[in-house]
C-alpha positions in Angstrom: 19.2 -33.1 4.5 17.2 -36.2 2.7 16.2 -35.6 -0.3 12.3 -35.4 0.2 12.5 -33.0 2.7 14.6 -30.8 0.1 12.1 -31.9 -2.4 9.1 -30.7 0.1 10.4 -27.5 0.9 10.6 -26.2 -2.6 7.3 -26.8 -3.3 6.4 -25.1 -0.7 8.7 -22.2 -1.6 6.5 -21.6 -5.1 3.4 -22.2 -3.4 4.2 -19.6 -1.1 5.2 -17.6 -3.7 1.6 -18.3 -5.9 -0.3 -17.3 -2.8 1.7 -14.5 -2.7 1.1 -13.4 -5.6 -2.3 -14.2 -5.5 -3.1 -12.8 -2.5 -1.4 -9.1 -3.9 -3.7 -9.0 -7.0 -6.8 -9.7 -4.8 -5.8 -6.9 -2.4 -5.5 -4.4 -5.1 -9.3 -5.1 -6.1 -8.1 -5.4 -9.7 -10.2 -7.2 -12.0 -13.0 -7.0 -9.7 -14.7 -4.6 -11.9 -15.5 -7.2 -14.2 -18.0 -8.5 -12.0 -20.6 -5.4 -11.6 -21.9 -3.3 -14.1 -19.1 -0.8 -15.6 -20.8 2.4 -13.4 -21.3 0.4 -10.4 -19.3 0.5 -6.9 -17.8 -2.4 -6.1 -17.3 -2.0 -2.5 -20.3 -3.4 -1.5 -20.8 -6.7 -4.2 -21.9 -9.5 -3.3 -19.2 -11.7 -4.6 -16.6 -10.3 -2.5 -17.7 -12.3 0.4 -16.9 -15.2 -1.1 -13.6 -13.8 -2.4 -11.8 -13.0 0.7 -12.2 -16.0 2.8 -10.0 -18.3 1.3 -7.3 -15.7 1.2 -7.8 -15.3 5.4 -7.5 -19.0 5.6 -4.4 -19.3 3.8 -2.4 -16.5 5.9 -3.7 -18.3 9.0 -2.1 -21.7 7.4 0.7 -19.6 5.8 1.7 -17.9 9.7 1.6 -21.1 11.1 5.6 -21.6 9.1 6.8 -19.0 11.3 4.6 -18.0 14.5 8.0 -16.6 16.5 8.7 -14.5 13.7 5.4 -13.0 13.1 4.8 -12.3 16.6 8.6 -10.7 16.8 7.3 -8.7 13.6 4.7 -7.3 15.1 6.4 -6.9 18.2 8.8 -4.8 16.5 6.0 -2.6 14.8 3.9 -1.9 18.2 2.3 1.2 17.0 1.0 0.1 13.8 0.0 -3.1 16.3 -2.2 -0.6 18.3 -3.7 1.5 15.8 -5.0 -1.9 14.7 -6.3 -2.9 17.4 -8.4 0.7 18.5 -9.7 -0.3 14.9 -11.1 -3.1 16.6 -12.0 -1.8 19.8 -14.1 1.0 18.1 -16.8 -0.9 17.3 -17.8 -0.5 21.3 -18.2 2.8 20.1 -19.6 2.6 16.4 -22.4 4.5 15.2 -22.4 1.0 13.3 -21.3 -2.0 15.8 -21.7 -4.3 13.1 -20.2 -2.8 10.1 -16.7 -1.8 12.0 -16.6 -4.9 13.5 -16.9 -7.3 10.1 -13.9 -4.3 8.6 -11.8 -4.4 11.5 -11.7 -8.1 11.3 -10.5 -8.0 7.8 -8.2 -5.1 8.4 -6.8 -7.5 10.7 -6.4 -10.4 7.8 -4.8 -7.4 6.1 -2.2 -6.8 8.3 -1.4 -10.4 9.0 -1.0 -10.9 5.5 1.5 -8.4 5.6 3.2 -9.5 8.1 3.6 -12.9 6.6 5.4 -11.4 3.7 7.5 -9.2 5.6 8.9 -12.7 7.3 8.6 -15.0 5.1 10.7 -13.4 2.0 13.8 -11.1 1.6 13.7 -8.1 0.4 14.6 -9.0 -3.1 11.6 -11.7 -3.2 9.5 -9.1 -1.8 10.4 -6.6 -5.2 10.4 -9.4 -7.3 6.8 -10.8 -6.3 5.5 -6.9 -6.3 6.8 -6.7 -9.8 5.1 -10.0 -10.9 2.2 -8.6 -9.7 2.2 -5.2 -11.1 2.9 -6.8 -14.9 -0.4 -8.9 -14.4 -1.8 -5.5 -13.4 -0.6 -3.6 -16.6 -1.0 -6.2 -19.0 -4.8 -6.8 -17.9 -5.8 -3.3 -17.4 -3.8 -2.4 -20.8 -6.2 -5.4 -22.8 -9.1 -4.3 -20.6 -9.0 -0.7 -22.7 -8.4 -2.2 -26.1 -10.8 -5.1 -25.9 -13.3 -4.2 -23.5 -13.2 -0.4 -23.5 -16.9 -0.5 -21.8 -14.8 -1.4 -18.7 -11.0 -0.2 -19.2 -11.9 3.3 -20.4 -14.1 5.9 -18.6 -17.2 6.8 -20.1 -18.8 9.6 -18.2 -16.9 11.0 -15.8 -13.2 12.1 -17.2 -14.3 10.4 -20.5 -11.6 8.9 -22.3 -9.4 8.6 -19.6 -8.0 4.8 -19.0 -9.3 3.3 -16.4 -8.0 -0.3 -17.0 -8.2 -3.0 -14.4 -10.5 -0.7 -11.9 -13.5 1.2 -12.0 -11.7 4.8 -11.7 -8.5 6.2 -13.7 -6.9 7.6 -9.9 -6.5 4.0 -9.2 -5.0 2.7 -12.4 -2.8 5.8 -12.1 -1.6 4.9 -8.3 -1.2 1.7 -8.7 1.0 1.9 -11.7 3.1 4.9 -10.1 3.7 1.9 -7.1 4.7 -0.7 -10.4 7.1 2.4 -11.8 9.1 2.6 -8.3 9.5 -1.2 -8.4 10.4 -1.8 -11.8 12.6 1.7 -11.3 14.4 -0.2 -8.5 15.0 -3.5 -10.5 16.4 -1.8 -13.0 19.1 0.4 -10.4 19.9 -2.5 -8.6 19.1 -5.6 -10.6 21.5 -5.7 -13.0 20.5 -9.6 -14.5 16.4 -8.3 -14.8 17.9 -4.6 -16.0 16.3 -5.1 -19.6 12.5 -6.6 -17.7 12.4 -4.4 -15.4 12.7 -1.4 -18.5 9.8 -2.5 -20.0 7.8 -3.0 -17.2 8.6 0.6 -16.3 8.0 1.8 -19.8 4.4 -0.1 -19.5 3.3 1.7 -15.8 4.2 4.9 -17.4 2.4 4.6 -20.8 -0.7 3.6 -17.7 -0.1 6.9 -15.5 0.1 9.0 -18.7 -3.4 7.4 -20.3 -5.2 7.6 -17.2 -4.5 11.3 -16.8 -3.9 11.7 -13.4 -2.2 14.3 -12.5 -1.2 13.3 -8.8 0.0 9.8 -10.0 2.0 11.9 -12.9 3.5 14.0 -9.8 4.2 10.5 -7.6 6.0 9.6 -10.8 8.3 12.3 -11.0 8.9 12.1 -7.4 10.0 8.3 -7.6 13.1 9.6 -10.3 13.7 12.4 -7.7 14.1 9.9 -4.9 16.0 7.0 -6.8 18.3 9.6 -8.1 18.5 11.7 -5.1 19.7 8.1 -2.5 22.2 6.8 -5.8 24.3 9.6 -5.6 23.9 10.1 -1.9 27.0 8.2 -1.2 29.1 8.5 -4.3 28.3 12.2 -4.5 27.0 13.4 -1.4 27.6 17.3 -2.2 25.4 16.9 -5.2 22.6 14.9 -3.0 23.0 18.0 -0.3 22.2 20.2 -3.5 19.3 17.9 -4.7 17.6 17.8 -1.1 18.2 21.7 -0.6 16.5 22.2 -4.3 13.8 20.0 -3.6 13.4 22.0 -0.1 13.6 25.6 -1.6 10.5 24.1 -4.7 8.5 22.8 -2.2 8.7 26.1 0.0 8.1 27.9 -3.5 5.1 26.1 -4.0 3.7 26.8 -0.7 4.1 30.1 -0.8 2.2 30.3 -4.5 -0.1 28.2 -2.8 -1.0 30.4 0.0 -0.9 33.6 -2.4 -2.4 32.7 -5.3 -4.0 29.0 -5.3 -6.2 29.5 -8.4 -3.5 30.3 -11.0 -1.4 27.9 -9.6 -4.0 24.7 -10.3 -5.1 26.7 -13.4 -1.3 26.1 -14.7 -1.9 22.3 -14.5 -5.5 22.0 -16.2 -7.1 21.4 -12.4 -9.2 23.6 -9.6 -8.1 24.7 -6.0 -10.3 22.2 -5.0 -8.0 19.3 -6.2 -11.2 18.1 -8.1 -14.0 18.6 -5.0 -11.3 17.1 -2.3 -11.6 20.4 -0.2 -15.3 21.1 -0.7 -15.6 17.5 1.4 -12.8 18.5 3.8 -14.8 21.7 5.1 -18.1 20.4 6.0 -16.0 17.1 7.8 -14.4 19.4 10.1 -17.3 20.2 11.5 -18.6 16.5 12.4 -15.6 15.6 13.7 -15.5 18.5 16.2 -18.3 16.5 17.6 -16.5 13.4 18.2 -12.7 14.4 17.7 -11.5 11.8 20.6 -13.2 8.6 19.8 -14.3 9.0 15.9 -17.3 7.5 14.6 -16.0 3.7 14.3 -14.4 1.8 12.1 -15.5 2.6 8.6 -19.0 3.2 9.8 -18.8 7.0 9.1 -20.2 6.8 5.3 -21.8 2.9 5.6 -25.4 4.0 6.1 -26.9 6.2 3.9 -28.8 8.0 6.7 -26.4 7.8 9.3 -23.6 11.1 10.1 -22.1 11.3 6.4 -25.8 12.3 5.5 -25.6 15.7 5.9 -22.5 16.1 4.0 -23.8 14.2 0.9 -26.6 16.7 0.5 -24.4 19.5 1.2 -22.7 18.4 -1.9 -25.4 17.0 -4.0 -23.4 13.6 -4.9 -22.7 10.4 -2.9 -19.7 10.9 -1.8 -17.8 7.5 -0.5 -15.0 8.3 1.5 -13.0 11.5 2.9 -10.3 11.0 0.2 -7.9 11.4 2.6 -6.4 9.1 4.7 -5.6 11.0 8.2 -9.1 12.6 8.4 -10.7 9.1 7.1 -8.4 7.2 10.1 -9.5 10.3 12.6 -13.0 9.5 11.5 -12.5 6.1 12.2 -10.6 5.9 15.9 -10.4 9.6 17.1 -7.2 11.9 17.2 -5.5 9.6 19.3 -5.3 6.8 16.8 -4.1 9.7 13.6 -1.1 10.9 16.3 0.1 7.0 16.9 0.0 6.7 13.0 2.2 9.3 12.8 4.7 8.9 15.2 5.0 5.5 13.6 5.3 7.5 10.0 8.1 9.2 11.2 9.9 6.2 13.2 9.5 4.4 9.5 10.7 7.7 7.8 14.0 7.9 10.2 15.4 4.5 9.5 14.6 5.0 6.1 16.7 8.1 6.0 19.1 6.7 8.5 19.7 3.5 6.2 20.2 5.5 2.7 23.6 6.8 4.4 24.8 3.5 5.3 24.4 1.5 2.1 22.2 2.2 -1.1 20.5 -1.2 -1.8 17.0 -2.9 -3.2 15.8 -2.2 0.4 16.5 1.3 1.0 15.4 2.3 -1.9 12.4 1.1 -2.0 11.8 2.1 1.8 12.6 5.8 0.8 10.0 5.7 -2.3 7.7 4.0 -0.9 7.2 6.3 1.9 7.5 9.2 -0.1 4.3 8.3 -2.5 2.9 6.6 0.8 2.7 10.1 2.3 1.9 11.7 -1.3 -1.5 9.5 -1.4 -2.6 9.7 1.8 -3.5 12.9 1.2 -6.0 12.6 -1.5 -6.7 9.0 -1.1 -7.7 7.1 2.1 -5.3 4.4 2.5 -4.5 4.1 6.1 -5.3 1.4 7.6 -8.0 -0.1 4.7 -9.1 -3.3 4.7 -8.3 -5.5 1.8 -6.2 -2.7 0.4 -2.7 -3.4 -1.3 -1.3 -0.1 -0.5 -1.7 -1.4 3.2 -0.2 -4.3 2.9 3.0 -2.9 1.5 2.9 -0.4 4.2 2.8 -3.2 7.1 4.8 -5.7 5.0 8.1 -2.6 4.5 7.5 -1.3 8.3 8.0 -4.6 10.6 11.0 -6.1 7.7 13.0 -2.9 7.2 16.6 -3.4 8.6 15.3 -6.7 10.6 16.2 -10.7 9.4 14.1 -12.9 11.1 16.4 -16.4 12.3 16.4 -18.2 9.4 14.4 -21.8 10.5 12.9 -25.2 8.2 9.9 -24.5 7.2 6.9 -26.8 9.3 3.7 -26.3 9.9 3.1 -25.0 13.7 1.8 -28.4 14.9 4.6 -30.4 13.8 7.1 -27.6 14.9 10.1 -28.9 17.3 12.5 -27.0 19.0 15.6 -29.3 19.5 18.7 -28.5 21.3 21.4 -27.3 19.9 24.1 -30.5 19.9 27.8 -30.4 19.9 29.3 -29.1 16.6 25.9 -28.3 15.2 26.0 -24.7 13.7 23.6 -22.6 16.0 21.2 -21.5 12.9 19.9 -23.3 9.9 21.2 -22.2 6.3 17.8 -20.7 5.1 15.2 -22.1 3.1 13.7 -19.2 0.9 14.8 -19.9 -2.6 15.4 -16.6 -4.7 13.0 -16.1 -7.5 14.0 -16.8 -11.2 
């Protein structure tokens, strides 16, 4: 190969890599704080539509590398594919045509995105860029506290609590609980970035713990509980029977406590039966979505207008409540019952090669596969994060679900309108060495 295609190739290797990067920090809204007043939402600033254009642009540049692959991808994902696109077709539907139709078209940019990285790098390149991004996270949010504590530490609600990088301490606290599993992964499986990947871990933890949440403190204990559970799995697999069976028989305990006793319970951990107002919103949204279980209300046009169906439910509560904080009645709000089943049974496919793959070999992969689901499933039920546009947690949900136990051919990287399929000639081998360099 000449020299300057070599040459050409890795530059675009760290440029992919940059906008990679890039692209992750934008999608976990970090920093963006910065930009409104330290009580305001920032949802709805003005500077975000000037954010996210660029970053469209570039995965519709960035796809054009490897359109076979991204179409196999999504080929292979079908009924995340389809839940995506009822996202779309809801806005024939909408209570707000407009609104679901400018979000569904960036939920779209979402998942492309995704897909690009689930194509474009290996797994390990996948941790690795994660990783980078989740130490730009830390280190900001932790400066943001300690110089600018106006923004990086709550002031009236939860006061004191750490807050960092975002405008609420749950999503410092999630975000650095994903950070934990992938330094927590490194560090198991990595044995060159062992000592990194340690005090990155040490860094999300210090996060969790100073932003006090107590859900993010539980989706840390369950990533040690699932990296220690699949290492032993094949080396010890009685013990990993035990571990699963133990984990099994505390959950079924819980329940039970739960169901007999929910006050003392919550009481025990410094928190209500309400998980902090999360049930007194669940009730009254039963009831409007018994008027439109099948269809939903539109793509993220339940809470847009003030006066419009969330209405009722904000008065109800006396506080302007943004979203259902959780993700399978926000999705049923969005595109019906239908569109929360397909989720599911795409969940559980996910879930079963996960499972499936742990028995065969314990890698960087499957371990992240089997963590990643597991807090997935943990925040989905006090957070809405399925299917959000512009949402990081997204991305690494579409990027992990159409790369798991799947290489793409391995091709030269060119741009789709230079792209050449030549036959294959006599003697030469049938597929190119690959060009994805690993990262340093």
């Amino acid at each position: 190969m000449p020299a300057s295609v070599t040459r050409d190739e890795g530059l675009h290797d760290r440029a992919a890599r940059w906008f990679a990067v890039v692209g992750l920090l934008l999608f976990s809204e970090a920093f963006f704080n910065l930009a409104v007043a330290p009580t305001a939402r920032v949802d709805d600033a003005s500077f975000l539509r000037f954010v996210w254009p660029p970053i469209y642009l570039g995965t519709l540049w960035a796809i054009t590398y490897r359109p076979r692959d991204i179409l196999l991808a999504a080929r292979r994902n079908w009924l995340m594919m389809i839940v995506v696109g009822l996202c779309l077709a809801s806005t024939v539907w909408s209570v707000d045509p407009a609104i679901s139709l400018r979000r569904a078209i960036a939920l779209a940019f979402t998942t492309l995105f995704g897909l690009w990285l689930a194509v474009r790098f290996t797994p390990r390149e996948r941790l690795l860029l994660l990783a980078r991004t989740f130490v730009i996270i830390g280190i900001g949010s932790a400066l943001m506290a300690l110089l600018l504590p106006r923004y990086g530490i709550m002031q009236e609600i939860h006061p004191g609590a750490w807050s960092g990088a975002f405008p609420q301490k749950n999503k410092l606290g999630q975000i650095m609980v994903y950070g934990a599993a992938v330094f927590t992964i490194v560090a198991v499986t990595m044995p060159d970035l062992r000592r990194r990947a340690i005090v990155g871990l040490g860094l999300c933890i210090a996060l969790i713990l100073l932003s006090t949440s107590m859900t993010s403190l539980l989706g840390l204990l369950l990533t040690g509980a699932v990296v220690l559970s699949a290492t032993v799995l094949l080396r010890r697999p009685v013990v990993a029977v035990l571990l699963i069976y133990g984990s099994l028989i505390a959950t079924a305990g819980l329940t039970i406590s739960l169901a007999l006793d929910a006050d003392a319970v919550f009481q025990m951990i410094g928190r209500d039966a309400s998980m902090t107002g999360r049930t007194d919103i669940w009730g009254p949204l039963w009831e409007r979505l018994s008027t439109r279980p099948w269809l939903g209300f539109g793509y993220s046009a339940f809470w847009h207008d003030p006066e419009g169906p969330a209405w009722a439910i904000r008065r109800a509560l006396q506080w302007d409540v943004p979203s259902a904080h959780n993700g399978w009645v926000e999705l049923w709000l969005d595109i019906g019952i239908g569109g929360v089943v397909l989720f599911g049974i795409g969940f559980l496919i996910a879930t079963t090669r996960a499972v499936a793959g742990a028995f065969r070999e314990v890698g960087p992969e499957t371990l992240w596969s089997l963590v990643f689901l597991t807090l997935f499933l943990l925040f989905s039920i006090s957070e809405s994060s399925i299917a959000r546009q512009n949402n990081l947690v997204w991305v690494m949900y579409v990027a992990f679900t159409a790369a798991y136990g799947w290489r793409p051919e391995p091709r030269r990287l060119r741009p789709l309108t230079r792209i050449v399929w030549p036959e294959r000639r006599p003697g030469q081998p049938s597929v190119e060495p690959g060009t994805s360099a690993p990262l340093r």
